[in-house]
mmCIF file of the N, C-alpha and C atoms, coordinates in Angstrom:
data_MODEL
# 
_entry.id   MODEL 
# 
loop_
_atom_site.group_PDB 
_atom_site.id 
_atom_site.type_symbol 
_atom_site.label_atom_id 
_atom_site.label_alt_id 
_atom_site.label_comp_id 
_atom_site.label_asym_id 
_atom_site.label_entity_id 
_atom_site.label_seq_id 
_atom_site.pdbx_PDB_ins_code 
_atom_site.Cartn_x 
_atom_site.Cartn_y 
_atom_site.Cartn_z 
_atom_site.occupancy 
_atom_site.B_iso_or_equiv 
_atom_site.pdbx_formal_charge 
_atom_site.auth_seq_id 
_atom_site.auth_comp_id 
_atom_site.auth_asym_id 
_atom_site.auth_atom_id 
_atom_site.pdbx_PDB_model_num 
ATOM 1   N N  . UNK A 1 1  ? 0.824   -1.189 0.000   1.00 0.00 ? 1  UNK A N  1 
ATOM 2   C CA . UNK A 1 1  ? 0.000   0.000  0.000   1.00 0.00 ? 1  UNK A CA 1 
ATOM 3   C C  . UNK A 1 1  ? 0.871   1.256  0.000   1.00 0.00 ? 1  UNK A C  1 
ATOM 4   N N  . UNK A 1 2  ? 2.287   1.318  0.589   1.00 0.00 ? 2  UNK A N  1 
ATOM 5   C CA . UNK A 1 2  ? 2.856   2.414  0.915   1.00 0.00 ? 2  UNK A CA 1 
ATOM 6   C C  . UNK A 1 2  ? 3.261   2.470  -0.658  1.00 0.00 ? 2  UNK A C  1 
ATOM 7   N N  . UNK A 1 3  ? 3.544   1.320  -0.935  1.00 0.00 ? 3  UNK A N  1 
ATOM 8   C CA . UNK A 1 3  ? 3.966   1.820  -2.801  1.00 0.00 ? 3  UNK A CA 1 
ATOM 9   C C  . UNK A 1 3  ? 3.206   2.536  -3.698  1.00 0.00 ? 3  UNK A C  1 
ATOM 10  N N  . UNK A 1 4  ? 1.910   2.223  -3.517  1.00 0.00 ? 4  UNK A N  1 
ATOM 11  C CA . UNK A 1 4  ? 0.717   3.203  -4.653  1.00 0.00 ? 4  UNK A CA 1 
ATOM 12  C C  . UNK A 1 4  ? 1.080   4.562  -3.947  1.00 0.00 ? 4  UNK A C  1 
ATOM 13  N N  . UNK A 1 5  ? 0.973   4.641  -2.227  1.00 0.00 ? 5  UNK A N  1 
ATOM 14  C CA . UNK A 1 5  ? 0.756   6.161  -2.089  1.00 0.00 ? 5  UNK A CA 1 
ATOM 15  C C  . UNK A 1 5  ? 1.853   6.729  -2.552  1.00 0.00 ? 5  UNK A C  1 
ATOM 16  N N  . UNK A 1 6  ? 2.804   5.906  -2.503  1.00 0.00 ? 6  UNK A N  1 
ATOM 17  C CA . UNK A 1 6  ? 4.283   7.001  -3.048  1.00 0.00 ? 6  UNK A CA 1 
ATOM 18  C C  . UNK A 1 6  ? 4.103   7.121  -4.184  1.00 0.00 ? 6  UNK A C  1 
ATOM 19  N N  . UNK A 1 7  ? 3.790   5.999  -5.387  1.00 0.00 ? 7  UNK A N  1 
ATOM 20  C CA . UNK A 1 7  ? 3.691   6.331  -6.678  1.00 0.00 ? 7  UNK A CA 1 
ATOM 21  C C  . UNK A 1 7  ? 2.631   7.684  -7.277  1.00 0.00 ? 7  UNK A C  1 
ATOM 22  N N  . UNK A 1 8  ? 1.615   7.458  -6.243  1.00 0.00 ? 8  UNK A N  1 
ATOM 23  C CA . UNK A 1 8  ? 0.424   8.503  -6.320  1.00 0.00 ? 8  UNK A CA 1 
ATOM 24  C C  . UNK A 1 8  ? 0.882   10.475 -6.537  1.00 0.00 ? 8  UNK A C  1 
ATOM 25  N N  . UNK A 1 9  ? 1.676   10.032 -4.679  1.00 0.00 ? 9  UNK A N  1 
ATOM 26  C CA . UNK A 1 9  ? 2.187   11.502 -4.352  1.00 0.00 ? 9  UNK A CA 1 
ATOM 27  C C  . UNK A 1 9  ? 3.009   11.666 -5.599  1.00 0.00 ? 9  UNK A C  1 
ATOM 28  N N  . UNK A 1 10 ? 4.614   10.760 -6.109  1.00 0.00 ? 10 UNK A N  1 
ATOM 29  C CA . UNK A 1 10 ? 5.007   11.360 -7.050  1.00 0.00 ? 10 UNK A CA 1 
ATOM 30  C C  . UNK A 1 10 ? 4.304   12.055 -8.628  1.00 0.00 ? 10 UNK A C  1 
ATOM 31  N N  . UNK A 1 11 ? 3.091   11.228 -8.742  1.00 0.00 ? 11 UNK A N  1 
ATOM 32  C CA . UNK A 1 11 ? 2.526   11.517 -10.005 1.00 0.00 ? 11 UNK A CA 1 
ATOM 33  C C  . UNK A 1 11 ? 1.763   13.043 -9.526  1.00 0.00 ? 11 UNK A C  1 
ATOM 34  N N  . UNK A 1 12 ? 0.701   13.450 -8.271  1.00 0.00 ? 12 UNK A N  1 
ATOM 35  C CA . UNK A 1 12 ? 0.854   14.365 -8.007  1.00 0.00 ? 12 UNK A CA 1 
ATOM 36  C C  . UNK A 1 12 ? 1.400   15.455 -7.882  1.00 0.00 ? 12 UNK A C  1 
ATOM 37  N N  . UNK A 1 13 ? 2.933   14.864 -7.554  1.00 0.00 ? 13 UNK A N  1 
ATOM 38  C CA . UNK A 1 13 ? 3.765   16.492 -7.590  1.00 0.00 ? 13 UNK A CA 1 
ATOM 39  C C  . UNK A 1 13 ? 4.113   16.963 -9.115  1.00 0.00 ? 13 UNK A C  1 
ATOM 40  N N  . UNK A 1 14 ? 4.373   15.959 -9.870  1.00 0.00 ? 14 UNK A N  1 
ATOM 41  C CA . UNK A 1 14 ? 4.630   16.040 -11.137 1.00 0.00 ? 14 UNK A CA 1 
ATOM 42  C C  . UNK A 1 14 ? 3.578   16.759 -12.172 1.00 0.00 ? 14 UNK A C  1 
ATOM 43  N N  . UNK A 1 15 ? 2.406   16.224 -11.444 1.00 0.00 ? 15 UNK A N  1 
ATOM 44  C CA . UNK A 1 15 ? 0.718   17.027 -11.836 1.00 0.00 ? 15 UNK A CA 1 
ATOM 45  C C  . UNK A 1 15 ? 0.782   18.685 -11.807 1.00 0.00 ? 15 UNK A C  1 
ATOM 46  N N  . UNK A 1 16 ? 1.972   18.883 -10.591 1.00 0.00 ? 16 UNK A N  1 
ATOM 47  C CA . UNK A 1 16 ? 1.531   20.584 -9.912  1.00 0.00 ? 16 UNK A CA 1 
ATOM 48  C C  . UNK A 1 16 ? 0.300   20.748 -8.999  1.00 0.00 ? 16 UNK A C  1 
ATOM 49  N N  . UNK A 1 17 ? 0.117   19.375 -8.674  1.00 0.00 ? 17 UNK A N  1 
ATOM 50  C CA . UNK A 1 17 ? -1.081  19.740 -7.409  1.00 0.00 ? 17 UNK A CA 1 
ATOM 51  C C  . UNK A 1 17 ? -0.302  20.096 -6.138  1.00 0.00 ? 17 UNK A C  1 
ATOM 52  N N  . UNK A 1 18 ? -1.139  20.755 -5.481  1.00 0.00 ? 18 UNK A N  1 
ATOM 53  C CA . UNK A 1 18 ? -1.162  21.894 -4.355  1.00 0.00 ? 18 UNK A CA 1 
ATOM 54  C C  . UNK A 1 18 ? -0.607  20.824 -3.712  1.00 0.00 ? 18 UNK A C  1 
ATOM 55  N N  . UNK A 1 19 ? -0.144  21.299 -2.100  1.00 0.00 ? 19 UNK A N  1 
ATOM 56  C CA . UNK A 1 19 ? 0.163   20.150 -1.017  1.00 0.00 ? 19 UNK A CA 1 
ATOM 57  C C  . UNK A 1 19 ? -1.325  19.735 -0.049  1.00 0.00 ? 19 UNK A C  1 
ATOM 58  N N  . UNK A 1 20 ? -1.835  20.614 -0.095  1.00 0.00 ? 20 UNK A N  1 
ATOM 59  C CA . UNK A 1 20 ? -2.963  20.502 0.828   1.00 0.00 ? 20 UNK A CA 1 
ATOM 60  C C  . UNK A 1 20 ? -3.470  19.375 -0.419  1.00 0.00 ? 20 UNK A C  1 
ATOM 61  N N  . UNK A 1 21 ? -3.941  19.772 -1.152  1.00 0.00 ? 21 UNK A N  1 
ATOM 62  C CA . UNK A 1 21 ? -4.315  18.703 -2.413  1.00 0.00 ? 21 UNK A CA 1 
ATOM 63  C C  . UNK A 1 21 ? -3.971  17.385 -2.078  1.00 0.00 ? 21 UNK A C  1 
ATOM 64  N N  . UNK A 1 22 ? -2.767  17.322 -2.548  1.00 0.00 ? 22 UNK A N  1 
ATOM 65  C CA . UNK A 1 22 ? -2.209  16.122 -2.164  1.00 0.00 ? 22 UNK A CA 1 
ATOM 66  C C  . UNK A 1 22 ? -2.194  15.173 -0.870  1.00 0.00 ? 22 UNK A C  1 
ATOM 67  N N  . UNK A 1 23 ? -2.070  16.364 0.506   1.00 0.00 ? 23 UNK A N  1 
ATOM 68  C CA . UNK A 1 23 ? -2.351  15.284 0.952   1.00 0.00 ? 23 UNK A CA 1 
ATOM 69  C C  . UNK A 1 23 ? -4.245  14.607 1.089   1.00 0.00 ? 23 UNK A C  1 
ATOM 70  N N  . UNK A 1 24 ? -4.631  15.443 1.237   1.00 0.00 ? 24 UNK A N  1 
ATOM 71  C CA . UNK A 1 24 ? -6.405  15.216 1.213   1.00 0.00 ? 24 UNK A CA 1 
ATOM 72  C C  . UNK A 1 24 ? -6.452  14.006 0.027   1.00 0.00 ? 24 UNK A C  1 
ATOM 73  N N  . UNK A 1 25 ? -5.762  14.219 -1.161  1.00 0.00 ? 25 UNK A N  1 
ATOM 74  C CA . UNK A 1 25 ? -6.168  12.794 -2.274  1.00 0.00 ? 25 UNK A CA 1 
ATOM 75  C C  . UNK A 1 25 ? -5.601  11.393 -1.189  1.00 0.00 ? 25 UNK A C  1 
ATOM 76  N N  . UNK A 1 26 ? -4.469  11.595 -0.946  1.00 0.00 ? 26 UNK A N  1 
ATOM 77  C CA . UNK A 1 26 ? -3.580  10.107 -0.277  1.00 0.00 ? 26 UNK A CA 1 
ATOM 78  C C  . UNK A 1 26 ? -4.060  9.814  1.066   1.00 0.00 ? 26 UNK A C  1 
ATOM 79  N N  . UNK A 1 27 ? -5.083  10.847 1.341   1.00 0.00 ? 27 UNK A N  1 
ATOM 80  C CA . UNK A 1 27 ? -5.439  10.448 2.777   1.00 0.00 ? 27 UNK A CA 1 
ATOM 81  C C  . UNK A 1 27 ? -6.661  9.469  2.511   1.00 0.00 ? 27 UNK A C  1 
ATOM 82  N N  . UNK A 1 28 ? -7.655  9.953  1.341   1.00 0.00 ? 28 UNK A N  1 
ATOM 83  C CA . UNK A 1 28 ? -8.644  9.347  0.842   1.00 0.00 ? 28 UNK A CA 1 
ATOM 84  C C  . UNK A 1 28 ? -8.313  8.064  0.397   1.00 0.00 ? 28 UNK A C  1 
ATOM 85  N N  . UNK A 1 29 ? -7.620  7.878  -0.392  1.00 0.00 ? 29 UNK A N  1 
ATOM 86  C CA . UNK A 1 29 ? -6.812  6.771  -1.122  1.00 0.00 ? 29 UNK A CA 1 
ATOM 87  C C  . UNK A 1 29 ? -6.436  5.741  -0.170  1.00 0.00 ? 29 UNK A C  1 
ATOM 88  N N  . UNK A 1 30 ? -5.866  6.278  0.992   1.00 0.00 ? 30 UNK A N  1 
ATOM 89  C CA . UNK A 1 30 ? -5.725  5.263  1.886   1.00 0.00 ? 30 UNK A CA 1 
ATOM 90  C C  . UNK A 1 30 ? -6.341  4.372  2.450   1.00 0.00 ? 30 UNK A C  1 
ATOM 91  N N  . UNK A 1 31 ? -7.808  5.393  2.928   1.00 0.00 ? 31 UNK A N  1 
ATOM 92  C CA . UNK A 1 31 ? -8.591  5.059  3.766   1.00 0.00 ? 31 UNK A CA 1 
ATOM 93  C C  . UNK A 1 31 ? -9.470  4.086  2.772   1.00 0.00 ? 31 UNK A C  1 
ATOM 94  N N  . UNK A 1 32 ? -9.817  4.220  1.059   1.00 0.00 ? 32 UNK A N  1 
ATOM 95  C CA . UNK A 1 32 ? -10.617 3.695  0.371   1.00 0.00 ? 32 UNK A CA 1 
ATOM 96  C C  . UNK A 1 32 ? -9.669  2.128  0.061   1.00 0.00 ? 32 UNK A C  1 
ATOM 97  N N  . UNK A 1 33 ? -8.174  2.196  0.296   1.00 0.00 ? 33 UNK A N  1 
ATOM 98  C CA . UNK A 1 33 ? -7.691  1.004  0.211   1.00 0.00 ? 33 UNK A CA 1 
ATOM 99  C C  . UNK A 1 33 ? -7.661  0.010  1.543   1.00 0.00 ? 33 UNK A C  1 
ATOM 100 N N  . UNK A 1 34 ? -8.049  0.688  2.839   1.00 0.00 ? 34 UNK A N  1 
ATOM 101 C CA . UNK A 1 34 ? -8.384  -0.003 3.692   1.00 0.00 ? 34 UNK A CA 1 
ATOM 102 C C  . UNK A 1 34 ? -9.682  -0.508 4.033   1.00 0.00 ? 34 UNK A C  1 
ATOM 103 N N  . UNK A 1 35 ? -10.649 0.146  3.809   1.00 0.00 ? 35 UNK A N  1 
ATOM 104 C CA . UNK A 1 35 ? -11.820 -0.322 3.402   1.00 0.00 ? 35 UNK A CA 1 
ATOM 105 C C  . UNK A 1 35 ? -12.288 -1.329 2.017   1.00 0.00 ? 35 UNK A C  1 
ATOM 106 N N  . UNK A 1 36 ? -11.526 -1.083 0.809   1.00 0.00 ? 36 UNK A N  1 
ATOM 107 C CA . UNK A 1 36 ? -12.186 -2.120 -0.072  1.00 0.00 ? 36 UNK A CA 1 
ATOM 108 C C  . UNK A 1 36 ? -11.138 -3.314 0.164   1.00 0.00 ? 36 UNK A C  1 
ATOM 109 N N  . UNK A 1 37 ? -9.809  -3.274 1.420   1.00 0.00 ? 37 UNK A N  1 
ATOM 110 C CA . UNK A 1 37 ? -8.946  -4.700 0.969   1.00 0.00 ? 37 UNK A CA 1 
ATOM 111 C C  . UNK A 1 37 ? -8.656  -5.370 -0.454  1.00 0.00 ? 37 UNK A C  1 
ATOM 112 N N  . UNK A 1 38 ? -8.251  -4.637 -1.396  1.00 0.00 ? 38 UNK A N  1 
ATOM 113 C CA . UNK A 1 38 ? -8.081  -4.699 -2.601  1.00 0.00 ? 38 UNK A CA 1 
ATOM 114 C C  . UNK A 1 38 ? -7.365  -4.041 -3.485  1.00 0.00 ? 38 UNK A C  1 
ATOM 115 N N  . UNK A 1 39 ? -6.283  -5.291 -4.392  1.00 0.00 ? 39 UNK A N  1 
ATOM 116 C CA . UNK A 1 39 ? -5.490  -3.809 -5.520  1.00 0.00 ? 39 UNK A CA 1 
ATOM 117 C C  . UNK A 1 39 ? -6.456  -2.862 -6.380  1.00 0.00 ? 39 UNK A C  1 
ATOM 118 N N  . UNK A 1 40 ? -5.043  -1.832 -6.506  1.00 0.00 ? 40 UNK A N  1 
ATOM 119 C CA . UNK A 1 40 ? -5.698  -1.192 -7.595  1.00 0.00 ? 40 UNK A CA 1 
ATOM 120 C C  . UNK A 1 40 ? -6.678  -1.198 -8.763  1.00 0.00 ? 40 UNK A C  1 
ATOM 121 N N  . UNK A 1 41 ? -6.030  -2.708 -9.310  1.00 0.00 ? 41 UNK A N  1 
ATOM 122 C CA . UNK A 1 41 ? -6.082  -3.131 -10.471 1.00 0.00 ? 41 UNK A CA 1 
ATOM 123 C C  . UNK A 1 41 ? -7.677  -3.902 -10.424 1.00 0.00 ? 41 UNK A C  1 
ATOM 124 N N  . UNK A 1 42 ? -8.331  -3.897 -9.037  1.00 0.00 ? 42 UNK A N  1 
ATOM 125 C CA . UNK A 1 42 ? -9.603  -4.634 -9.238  1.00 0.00 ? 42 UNK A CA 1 
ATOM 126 C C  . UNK A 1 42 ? -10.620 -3.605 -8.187  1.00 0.00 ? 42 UNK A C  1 
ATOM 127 N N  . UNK A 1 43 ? -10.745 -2.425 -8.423  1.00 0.00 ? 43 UNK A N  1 
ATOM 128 C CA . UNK A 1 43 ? -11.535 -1.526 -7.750  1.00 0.00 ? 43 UNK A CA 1 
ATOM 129 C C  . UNK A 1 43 ? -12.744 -1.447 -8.364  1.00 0.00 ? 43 UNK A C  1 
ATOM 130 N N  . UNK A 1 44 ? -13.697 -1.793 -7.959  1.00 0.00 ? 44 UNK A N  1 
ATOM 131 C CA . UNK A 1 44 ? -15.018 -1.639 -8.856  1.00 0.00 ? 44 UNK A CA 1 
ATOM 132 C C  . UNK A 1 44 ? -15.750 -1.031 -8.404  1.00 0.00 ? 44 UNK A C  1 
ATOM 133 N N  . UNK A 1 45 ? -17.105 -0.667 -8.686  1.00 0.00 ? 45 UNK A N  1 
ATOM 134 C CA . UNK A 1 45 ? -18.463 0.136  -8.608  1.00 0.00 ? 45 UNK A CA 1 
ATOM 135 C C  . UNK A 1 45 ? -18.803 0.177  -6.829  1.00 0.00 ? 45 UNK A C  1 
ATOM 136 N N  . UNK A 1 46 ? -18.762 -1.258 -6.662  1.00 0.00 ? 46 UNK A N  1 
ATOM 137 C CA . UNK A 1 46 ? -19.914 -1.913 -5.501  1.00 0.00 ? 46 UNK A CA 1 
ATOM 138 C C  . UNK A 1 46 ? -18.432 -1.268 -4.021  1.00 0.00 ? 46 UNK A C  1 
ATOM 139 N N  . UNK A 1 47 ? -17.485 -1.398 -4.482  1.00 0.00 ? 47 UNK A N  1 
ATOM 140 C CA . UNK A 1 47 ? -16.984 -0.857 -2.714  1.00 0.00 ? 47 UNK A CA 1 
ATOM 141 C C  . UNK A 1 47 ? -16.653 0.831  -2.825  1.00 0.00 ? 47 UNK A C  1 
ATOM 142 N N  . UNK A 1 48 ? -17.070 0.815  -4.175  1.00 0.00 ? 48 UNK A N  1 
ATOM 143 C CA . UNK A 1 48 ? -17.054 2.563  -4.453  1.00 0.00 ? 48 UNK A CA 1 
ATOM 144 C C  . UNK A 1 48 ? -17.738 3.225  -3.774  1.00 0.00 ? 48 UNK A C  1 
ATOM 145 N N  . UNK A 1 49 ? -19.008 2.529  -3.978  1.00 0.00 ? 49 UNK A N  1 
ATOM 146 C CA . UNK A 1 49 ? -20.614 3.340  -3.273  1.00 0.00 ? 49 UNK A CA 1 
ATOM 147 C C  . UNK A 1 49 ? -21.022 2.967  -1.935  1.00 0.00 ? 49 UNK A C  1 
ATOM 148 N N  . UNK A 1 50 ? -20.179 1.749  -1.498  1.00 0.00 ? 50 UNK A N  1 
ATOM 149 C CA . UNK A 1 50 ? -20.370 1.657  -0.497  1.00 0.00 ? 50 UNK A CA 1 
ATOM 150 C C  . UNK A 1 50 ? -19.316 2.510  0.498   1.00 0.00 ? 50 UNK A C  1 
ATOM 151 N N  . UNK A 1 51 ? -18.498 3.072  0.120   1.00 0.00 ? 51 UNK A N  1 
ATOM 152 C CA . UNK A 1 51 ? -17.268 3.969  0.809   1.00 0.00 ? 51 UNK A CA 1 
ATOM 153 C C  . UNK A 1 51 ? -18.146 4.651  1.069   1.00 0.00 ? 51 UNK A C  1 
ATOM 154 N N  . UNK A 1 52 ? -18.415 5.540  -0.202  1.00 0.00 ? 52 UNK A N  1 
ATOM 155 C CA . UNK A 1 52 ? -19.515 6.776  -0.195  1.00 0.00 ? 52 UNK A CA 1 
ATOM 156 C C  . UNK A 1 52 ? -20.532 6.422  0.510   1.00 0.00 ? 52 UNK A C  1 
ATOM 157 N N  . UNK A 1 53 ? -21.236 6.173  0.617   1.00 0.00 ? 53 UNK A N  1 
ATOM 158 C CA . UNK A 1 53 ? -22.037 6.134  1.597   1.00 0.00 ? 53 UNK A CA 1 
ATOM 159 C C  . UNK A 1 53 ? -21.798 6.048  2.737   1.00 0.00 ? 53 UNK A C  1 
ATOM 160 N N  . UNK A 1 54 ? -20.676 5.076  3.024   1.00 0.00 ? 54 UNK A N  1 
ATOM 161 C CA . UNK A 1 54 ? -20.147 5.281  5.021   1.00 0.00 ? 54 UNK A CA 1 
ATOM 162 C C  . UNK A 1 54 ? -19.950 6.900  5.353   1.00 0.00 ? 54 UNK A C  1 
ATOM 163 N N  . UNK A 1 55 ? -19.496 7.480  3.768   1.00 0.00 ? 55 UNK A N  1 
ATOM 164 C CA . UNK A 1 55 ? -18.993 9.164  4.030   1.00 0.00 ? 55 UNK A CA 1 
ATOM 165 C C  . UNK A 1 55 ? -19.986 9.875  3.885   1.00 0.00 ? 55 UNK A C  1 
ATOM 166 N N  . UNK A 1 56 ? -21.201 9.404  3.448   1.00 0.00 ? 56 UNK A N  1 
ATOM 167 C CA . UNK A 1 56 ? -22.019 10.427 3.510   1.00 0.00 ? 56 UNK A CA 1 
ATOM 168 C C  . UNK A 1 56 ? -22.812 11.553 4.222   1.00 0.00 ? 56 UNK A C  1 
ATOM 169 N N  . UNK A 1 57 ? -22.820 10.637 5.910   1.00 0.00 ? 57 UNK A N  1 
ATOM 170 C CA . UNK A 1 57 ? -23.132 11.866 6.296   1.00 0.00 ? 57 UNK A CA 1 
ATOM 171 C C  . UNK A 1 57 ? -22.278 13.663 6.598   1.00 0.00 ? 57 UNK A C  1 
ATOM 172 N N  . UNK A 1 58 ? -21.320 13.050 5.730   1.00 0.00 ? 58 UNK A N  1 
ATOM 173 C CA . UNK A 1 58 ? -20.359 14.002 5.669   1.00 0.00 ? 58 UNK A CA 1 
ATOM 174 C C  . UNK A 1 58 ? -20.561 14.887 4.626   1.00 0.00 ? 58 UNK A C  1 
ATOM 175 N N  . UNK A 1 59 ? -20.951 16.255 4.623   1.00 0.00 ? 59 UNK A N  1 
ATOM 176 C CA . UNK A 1 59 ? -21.229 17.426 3.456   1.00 0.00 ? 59 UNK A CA 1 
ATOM 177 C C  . UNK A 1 59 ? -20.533 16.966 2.322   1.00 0.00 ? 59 UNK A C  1 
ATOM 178 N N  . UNK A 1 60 ? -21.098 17.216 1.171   1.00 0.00 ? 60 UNK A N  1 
ATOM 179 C CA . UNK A 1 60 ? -20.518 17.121 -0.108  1.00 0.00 ? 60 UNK A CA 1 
ATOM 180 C C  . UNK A 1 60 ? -18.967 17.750 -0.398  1.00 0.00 ? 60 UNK A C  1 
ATOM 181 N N  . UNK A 1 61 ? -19.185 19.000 -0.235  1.00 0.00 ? 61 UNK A N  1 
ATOM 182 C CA . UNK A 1 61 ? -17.599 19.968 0.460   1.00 0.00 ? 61 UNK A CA 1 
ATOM 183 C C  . UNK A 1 61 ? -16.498 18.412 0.530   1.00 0.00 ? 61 UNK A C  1 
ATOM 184 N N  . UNK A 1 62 ? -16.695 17.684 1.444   1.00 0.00 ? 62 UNK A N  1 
ATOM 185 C CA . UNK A 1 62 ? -15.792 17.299 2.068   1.00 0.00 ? 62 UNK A CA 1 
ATOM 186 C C  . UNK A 1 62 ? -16.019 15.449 0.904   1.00 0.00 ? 62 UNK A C  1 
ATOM 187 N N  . UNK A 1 63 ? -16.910 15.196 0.321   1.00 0.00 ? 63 UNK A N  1 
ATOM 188 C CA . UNK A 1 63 ? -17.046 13.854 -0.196  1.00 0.00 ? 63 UNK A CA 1 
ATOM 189 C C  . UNK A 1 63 ? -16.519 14.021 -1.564  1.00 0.00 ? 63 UNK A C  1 
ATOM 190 N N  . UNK A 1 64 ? -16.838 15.075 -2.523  1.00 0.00 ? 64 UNK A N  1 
ATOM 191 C CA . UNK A 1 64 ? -16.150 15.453 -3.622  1.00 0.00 ? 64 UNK A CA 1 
ATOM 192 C C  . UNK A 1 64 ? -14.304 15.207 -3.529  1.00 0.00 ? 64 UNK A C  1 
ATOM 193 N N  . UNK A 1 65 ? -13.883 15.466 -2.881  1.00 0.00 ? 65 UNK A N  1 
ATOM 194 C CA . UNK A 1 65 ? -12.368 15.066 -2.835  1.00 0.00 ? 65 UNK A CA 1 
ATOM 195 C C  . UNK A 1 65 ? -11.884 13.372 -2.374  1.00 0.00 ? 65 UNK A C  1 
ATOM 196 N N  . UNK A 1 66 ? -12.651 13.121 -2.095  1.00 0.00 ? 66 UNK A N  1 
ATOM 197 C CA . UNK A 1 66 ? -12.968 11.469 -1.790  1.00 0.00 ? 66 UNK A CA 1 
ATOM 198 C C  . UNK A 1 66 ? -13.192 10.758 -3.617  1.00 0.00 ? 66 UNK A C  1 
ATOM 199 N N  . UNK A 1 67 ? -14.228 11.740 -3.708  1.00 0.00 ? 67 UNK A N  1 
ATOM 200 C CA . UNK A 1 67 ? -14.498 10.588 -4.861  1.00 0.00 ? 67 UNK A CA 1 
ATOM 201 C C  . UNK A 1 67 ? -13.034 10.895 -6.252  1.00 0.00 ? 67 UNK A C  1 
ATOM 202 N N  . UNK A 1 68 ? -12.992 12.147 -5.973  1.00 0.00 ? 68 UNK A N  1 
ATOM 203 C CA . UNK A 1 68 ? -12.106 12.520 -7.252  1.00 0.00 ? 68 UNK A CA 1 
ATOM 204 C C  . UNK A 1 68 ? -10.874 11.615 -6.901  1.00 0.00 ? 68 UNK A C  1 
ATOM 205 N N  . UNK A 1 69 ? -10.215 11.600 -5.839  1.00 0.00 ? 69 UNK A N  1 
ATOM 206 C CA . UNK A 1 69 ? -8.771  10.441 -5.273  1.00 0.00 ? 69 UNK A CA 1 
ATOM 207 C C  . UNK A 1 69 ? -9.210  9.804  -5.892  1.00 0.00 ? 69 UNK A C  1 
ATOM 208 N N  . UNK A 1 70 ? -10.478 9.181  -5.687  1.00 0.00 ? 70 UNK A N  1 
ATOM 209 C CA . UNK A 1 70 ? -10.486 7.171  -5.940  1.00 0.00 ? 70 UNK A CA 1 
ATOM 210 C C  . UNK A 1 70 ? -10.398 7.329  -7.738  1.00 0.00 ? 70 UNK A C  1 
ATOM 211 N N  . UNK A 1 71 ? -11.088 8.079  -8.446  1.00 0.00 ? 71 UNK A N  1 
ATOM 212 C CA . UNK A 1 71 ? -11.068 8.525  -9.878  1.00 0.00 ? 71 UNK A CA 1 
ATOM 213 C C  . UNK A 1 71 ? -9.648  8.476  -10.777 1.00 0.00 ? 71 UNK A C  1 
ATOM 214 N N  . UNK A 1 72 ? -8.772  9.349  -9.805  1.00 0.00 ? 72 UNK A N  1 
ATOM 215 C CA . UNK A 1 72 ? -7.888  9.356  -9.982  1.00 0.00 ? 72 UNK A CA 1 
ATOM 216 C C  . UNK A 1 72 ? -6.503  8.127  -10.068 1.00 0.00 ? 72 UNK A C  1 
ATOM 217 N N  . UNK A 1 73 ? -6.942  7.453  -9.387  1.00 0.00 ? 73 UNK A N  1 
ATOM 218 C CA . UNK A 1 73 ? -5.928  6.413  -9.018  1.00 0.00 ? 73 UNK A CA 1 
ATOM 219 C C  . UNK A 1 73 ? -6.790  5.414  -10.209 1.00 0.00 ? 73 UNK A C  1 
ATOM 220 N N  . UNK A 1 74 ? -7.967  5.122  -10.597 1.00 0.00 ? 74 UNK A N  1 
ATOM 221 C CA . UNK A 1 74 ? -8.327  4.559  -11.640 1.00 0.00 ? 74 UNK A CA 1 
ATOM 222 C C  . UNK A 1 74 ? -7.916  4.636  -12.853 1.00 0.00 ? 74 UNK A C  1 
ATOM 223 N N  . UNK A 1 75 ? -7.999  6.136  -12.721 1.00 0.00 ? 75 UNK A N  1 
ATOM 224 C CA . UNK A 1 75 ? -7.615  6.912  -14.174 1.00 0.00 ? 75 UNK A CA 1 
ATOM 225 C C  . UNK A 1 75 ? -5.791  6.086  -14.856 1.00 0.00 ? 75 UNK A C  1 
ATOM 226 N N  . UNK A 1 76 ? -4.911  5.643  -13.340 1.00 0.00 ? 76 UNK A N  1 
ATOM 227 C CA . UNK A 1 76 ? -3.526  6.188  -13.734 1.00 0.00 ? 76 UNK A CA 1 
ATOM 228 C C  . UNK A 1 76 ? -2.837  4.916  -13.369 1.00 0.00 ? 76 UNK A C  1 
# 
C-alpha cells in the first residue's frame, strides 16, 4: 500500500497539485484502500458506493475530494 501512495504523491507532484491537495487525495486513497482490501487493479463500482455512503453523512464539500482520489488512481 505504501507503494501506490508514493507512486500517487510522485505523479501528483509532477501534476503541480497543491500540497494541501495532495495530501487530502492520499489520505482518501488510503482510507478507500483499507476499506475495499483490494489492488488497484480490481476496484469496482460496488466498494465505491459503499465507501460513499459510510462518508455520507459528511457534506458534499468534504465527499467530492474522496471521490475525485479514488477517480484518480483509476484513471492512472
Amino acid at each position: 500500500m505504501k507503494d501506490i501512495l508514493l507512486q500517487t504523491e510522485n505523479l501528483l507532484k509532477l501534476r503541480n497539485y497543491s500540497q494541501k491537495t495532495r495530501k487530502s487525495y492520499l489520505f482518501y486513497i488510503s482510507k478507500y484502500l483499507e476499506f475495499s482490501k483490494k489492488k488497484i487493479s480490481r476496484v469496482r463500482m460496488r466498494p465505491l458506493s459503499n465507501f460513499i455512503k459510510n462518508n455520507s453523512k459528511k457534506p458534499p464539500k468534504t465527499i467530492n475530494p474522496a471521490l475525485n482520489s479514488i477517480f484518480f488512481i483509476k484513471k492512472y
